[in-house]
N, C-alpha and C positions, 0 to 999 in steps of 0.2 A: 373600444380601444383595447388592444393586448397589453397584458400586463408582466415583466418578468417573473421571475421565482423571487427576485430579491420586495418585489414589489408586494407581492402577493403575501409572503409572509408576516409583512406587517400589518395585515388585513385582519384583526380578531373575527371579524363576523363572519366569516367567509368558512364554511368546511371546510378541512383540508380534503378531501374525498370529491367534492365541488369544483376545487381548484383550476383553471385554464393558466397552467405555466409553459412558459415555454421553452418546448424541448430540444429546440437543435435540431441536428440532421438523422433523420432517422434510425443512422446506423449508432446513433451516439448512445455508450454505456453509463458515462459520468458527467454530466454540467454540472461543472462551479460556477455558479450565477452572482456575478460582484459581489464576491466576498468581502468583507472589513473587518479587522478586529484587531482591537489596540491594549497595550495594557500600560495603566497609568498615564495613560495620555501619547502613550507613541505608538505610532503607527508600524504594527507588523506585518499586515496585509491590506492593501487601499488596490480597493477595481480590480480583485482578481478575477478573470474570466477565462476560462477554456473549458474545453470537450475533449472528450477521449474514445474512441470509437473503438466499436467492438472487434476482437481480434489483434491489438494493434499494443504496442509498445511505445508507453511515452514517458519520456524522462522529463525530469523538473530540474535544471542544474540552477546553481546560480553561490553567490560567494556566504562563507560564513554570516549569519546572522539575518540571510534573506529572506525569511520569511519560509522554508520546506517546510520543515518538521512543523510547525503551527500551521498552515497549510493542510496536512496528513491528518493531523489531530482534530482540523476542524468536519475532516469529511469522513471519521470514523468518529465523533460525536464527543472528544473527549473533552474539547470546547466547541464552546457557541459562538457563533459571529457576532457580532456589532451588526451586521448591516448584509444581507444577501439568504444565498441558499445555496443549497447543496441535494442535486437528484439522481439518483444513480436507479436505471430502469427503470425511468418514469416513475417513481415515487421519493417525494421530497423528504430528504435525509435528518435536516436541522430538525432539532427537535428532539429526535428518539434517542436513546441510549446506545451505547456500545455495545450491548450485545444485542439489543434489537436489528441494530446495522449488520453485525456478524450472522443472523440468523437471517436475514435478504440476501447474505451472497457476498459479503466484503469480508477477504479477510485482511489481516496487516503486519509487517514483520517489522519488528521496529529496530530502531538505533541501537541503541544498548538490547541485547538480548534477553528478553523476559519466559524464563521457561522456570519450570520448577524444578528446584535443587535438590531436594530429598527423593524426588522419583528418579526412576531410571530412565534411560534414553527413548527404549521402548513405551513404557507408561504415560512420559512425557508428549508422546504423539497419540495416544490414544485418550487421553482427555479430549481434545478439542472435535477428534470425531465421534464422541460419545456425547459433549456437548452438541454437537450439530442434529445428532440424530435426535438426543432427547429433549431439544430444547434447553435443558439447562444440564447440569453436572457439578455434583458434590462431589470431594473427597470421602470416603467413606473408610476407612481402615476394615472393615467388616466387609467390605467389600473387594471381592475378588478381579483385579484385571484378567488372569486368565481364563475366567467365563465366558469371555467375549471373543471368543474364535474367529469371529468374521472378521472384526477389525482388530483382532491382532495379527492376525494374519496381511493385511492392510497394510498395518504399520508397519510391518518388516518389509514389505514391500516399496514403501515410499522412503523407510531409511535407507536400503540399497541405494534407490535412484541418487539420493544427495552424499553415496559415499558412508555412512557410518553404520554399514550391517556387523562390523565389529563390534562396535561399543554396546548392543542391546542393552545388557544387563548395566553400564556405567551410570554410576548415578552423574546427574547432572551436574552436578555444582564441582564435579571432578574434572567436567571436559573443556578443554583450551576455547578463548573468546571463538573461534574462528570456528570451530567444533558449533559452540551453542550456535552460532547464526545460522549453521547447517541445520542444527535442531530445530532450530525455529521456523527455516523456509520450513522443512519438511511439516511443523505441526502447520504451518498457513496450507499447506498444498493436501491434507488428506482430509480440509474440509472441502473438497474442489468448488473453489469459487469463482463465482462468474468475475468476479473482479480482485487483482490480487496488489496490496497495496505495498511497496520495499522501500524501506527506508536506509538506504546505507548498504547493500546486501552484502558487498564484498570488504565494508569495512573491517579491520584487523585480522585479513588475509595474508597470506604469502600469493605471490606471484601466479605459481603452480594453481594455488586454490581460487585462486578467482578466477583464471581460464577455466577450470574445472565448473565454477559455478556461473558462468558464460557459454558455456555448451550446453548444464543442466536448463538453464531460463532458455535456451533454444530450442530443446527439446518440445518444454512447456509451452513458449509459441508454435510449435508446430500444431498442438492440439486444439487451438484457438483462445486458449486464455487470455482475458483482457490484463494488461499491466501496468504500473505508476511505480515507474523508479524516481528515487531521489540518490544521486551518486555524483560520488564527487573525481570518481577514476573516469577521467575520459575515454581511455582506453574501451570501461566497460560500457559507457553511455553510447559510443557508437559503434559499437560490437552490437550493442540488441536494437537500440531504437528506430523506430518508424517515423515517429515526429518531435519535438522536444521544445519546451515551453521554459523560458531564462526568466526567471525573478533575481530581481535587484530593489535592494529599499522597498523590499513589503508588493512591489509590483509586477506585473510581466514588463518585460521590454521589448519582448521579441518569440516568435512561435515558428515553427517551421518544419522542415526535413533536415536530416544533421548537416546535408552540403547546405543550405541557404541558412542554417544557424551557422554553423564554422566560419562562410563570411559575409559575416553581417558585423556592420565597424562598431555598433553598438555592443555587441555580443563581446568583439575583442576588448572595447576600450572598462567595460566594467568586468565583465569576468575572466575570459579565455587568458586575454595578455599574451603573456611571450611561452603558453605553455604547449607545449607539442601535441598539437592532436592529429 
């Protein structure tokens, strides 16, 4: 008898190295294997299942309080499910730490911008590839960033692409919401990850800047990056996406391509409604 990922993990005696889970379609980078996870007794996620194939752009929309962001945090480790698993390249995710998962190839740009405020713009992009290469990374005062030629070099290169080769030298906590989220793609993109997780990317943009940061994520796909947006700008949802997965009440409702999401009457009656896509 085959067993899921969600089955299996309840399994103590079993390896995890032993494991026969099941993987999906070949091409697949990420299975969410019926996730669950409730706090206090309510249900934030019940029977979340999808795949995300390699290459491929997939958004997660769905209405305030549905269930994303708990979703994101479950598959970059920062909670544990109730009930399921989570395998990204054939190796089950639940379990390991957040930077275990960062060091397989995940990385994550979150909602609120998390970059460090005392370094500069520059510095702030070269922890996380200093992290990736060393496996881990201290702050070090005693330690010099411009030793590291290769990847600063790097990093000026990867602020270009997202727009802020001006700000190098700006310290972080100086630069506008809309600024950090550029910092932040940029610090998730110069660990080139096979999987790159967004949460919100073009939230507390201007107009201008999210087309701008709608070209830069097409670029991105051009070079095969896998991706998981969570966005709530339609605009930007079907400007990039390939396939798009609608949680409502902790659930999927619906999965598809953005024409057989847009009409689909479930899609309108809980989230889309009367909004112009």
């Amino acid at each position: 008898m085959n067993m899921s990922v969600a089955e299996m993990t309840m399994t103590e005696d079993v390896d995890s190295e032993e494991r026969n889970f099941k993987r999906g379609t070949p091409n697949t980078v990420l299975h969410i294997d019926d996730v669950h996870k409730s706090f206090a007794g309510l249900h934030a996620l019940s029977d979340v299942d999808l795949e995300v194939r390699e290459g491929e752009t997939h958004a997660i929309i769905g209405p305030n309080g549905a269930g994303k962001s708990t979703l994101l945090n479950v598959c970059v480790g920062r909670l544990k499910p109730d009930l399921g698993a989570v395998v990204f390249n054939g190796q089950v995710l639940t379990g390991k730490s957040p930077h275990e998962i960062n060091q397989l190839g995940v990385a994550r740009v979150f909602q609120t911008p998390e970059v460090f405020p005392d370094l500069t713009v520059l510095e702030n992009v070269m922890v996380p590839a200093l992290s990736r290469r060393d496996g881990s990374f201290t702050l070090n005062p005693f330690r010099r960033f411009s030793s590291e030629r290769a990847i600063r070099e790097e990093a000026e290169s990867v602020l270009e692409s997202v727009g802020l080769q001006a700000q190098l030298t700006t310290h972080a906590s100086n630069m506008s919401r809309g600024d950090k989220r550029r910092l932040e793609l940029a610090m998730g993109l110069i660990q080139h990850p096979r999987l790159l997780l967004l949460d919100e990317p073009t939230a507390g943009m201007a107009r201008h800047d999210t087309n701008a940061t709608i070209d830069l994520l097409m670029k991105i796909k051009e070079g095969g990056m896998t991706k998981v947006i969570i966005e709530h700008d339609m605009h930007v949802v079907f400007s990039l996406a390939d396939r798009i997965s609608v949680l409502a009440g902790g659930r999927i409702i619906a999965q598809g391509t953005p024409d057989e999401v847009k009409n689909n009457p479930k899609v309108k009656e809980a989230y889309l409604g009367e909004e112009q896509v």
